[in-house]
N, C-alpha and C positions, 0 to 999 in steps of 0.2 A: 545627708550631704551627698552620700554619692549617688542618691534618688535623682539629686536636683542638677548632677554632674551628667546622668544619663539622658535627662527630660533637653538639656541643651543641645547637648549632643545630637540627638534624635531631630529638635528642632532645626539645628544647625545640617544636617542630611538630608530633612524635606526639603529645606531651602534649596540647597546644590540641588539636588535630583526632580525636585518639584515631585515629590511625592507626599501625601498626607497620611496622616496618621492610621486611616485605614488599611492602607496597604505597608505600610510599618508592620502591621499586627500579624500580616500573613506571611511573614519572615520564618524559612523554616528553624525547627523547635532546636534551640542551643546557639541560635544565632542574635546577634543583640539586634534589637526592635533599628530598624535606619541603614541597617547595613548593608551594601553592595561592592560585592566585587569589583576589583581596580582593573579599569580599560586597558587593554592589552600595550604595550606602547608602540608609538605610530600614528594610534589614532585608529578611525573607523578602516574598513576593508574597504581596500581600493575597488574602483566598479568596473577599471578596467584592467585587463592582463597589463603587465609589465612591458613596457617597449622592447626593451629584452629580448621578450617571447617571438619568433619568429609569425606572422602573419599567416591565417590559412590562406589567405587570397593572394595573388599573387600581384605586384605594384604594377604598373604602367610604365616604369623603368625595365620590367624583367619580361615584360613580351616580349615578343618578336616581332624585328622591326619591318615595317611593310616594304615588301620589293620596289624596287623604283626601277620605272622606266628608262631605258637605254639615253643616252643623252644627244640630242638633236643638234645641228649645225648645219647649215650651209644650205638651205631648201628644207628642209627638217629630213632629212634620213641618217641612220647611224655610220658610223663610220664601216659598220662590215657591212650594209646593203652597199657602200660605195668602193668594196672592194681593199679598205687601208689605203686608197691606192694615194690620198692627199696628206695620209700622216708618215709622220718622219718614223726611222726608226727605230729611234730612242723613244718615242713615246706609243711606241707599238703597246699592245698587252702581249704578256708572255707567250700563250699562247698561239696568237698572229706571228710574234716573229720567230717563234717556233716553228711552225707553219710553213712560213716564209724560207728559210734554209732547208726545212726539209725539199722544199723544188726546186733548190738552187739558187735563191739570192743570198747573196750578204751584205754589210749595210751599204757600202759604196751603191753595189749594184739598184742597191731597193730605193734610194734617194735621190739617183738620177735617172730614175723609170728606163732602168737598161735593158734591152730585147736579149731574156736569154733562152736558154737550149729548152725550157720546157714552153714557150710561147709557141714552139715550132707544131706542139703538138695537136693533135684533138683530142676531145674528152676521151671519147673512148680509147686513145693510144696510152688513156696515165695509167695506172697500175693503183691498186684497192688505197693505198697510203696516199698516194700522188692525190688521188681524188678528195680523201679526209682530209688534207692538209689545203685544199681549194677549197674545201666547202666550209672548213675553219676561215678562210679568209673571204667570205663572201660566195662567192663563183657557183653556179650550178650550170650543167650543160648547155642550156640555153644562151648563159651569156658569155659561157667560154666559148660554144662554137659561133654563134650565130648573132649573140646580141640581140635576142627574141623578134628576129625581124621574121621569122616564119611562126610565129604565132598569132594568133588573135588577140585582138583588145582583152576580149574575156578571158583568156588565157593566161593574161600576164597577173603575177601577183600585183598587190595592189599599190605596192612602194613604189614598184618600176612601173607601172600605169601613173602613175604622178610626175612620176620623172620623163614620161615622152610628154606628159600633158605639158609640163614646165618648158618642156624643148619647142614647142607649137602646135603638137598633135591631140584630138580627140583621137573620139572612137570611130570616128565614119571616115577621117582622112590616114588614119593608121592603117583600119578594116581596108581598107580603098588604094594603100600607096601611095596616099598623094605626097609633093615633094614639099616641103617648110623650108624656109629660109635661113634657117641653123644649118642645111644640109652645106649652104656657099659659103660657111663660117671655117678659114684654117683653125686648127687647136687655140695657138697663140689670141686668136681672135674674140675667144669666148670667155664669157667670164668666168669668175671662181663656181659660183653659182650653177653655170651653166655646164663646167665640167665636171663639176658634182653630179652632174644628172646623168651624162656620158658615163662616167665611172659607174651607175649604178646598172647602166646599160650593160655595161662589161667595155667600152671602149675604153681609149687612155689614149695617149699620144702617137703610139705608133700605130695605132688600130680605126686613130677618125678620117 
């Protein structure tokens, strides 16, 4: 009886496991003929780590995000080639109207493009901060003294070579002096466009 209780059993274990009788028989010694170990619970081993686990690689979320180019307006130059000189002063950046106080404007002053005590000067008269605080807001010697009108073509950086080309000048009527028709234009007269270009010049309203 318990021959024919084992012999089912045994049969009933090949069935589940799909093993036969031969490999029954290599059950090691003291273990009954069909037997195997009971599957851990869960089920088989996952094939992947645990979401859990933090990733060696790092996501495309956790880069660094690529620098972006300064933002264009008006002829396509930034607002510091053009000096801030068309933005308000509430939407200054910190720094510009930082900048800006340090030479003596404040917002009144800055929004009615008012002529103050450091317009009076030349580059060389500003002092090491005076000059940081112009070259924060655009300005290098060129266009604070002179408005690069003693330079060459080749001379000029290339944003403000865009900006006399936009005003009517190449390189051979600039190189040359010749007179453009922008020159017989009052401020009032010119477009937004076109005092964008002035501005990157270093002009502005008291200065065309």
């Amino acid at each position: 009886m318990v021959g024919e209780k084992r012999e089912k059993t045994k049969n009933v274990f090949g069935k589940i496991f799909g093993k036969d009788e031969e490999e029954d028989s290599n059950a090691p010694t003291g273990v009954p003929a069909g037997w195997k170990p009971a599957s851990k619970p869960g089920g088989s081993k996952p094939s992947s780590k645990p979401s859990s686990e933090p990733s060696s690689e790092p996501s495309s979320s956790d880069s660094k995000p690529t620098a972006k180019s300064p933002a264009k307006k008006y002829g396509g130059f930034t607002d510091k080639e053009a000096k801030y000189m068309d933005v308000s002063w509430s939407k200054l950046p910190s720094s510009a109207r930082e900048a800006a106080e340090l030479i003596g404007f404040n917002e009144r002053q800055w929004d009615e493009h008012e002529w103050i005590d450091i317009d009076d000067y030349g580059w060389w008269d500003l002092d090491d901060d005076q000059k940081k605080a112009c070259e924060t807001l655009g300005w290098d010697h060129a266009s604070w003294d002179h408005k690069y009108e003693h330079h060459s073509w080749e001379e000029m950086p290339p944003h403000v070579q865009k900006a006399v080309e936009k005003l009517g000048w190449n390189e051979e009527k600039w190189d040359d002096d010749w007179d453009v028709p922008i020159w017989h234009k009052g401020w009032d007269e010119l477009s937004k466009e076109e005092q964008r270009c002035c501005h990157v010049m270093g002009y502005y309203v008291h200065t065309w």
